[in-house]
Phi, psi and omega in degrees: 000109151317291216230359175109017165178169199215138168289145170242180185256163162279344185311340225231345188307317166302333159295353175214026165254129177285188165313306116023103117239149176250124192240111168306148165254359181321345173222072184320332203255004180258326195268341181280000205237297208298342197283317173281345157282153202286334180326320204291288178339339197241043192253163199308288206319326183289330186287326202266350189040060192231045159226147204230109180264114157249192162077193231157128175319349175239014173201100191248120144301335168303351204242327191276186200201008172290148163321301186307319208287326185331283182285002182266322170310303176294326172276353173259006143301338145323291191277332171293327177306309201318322193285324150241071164294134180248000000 
């Protein structure tokens, strides 16, 4: 891994998603193609109804690697559980 993160295939994607997902949204129309296969569909979290889309093309908190971002990351991981907690 080179630059701090790697492309993966989808074939391979379910080897490396939890419980979990957290889904940038910065490119709705990528995240909407990948979201319509039946692969995405039949992965637990998605069954489970535990993937959580954030962000925006202008604002991903996810890409630094600082202390401030650091903590602008836990909380909106945080709020996002919280918000759907069932």
């Amino acid at each position: 891994m080179k630059d701090g993160f790697e492309s993966v295939s989808m074939e391979v994607l379910p080897e490396y998603l939890g419980d979990h997902i957290f889904v940038y949204n910065g490119f709705p129309e990528v995240v909407k193609q990948v979201m319509s296969t039946e692969l995405w569909k039949n992965l637990p979290a998605t069954k489970k109804n535990q993937v959580y889309r954030y962000g925006d093309q202008f604002h991903d908190e996810f890409v630094m690697e600082d202390p401030y971002s650091m903590e602008l990351q836990l909380d909106t991981i945080v709020n996002t559980l919280l918000a759907n907690k069932k």
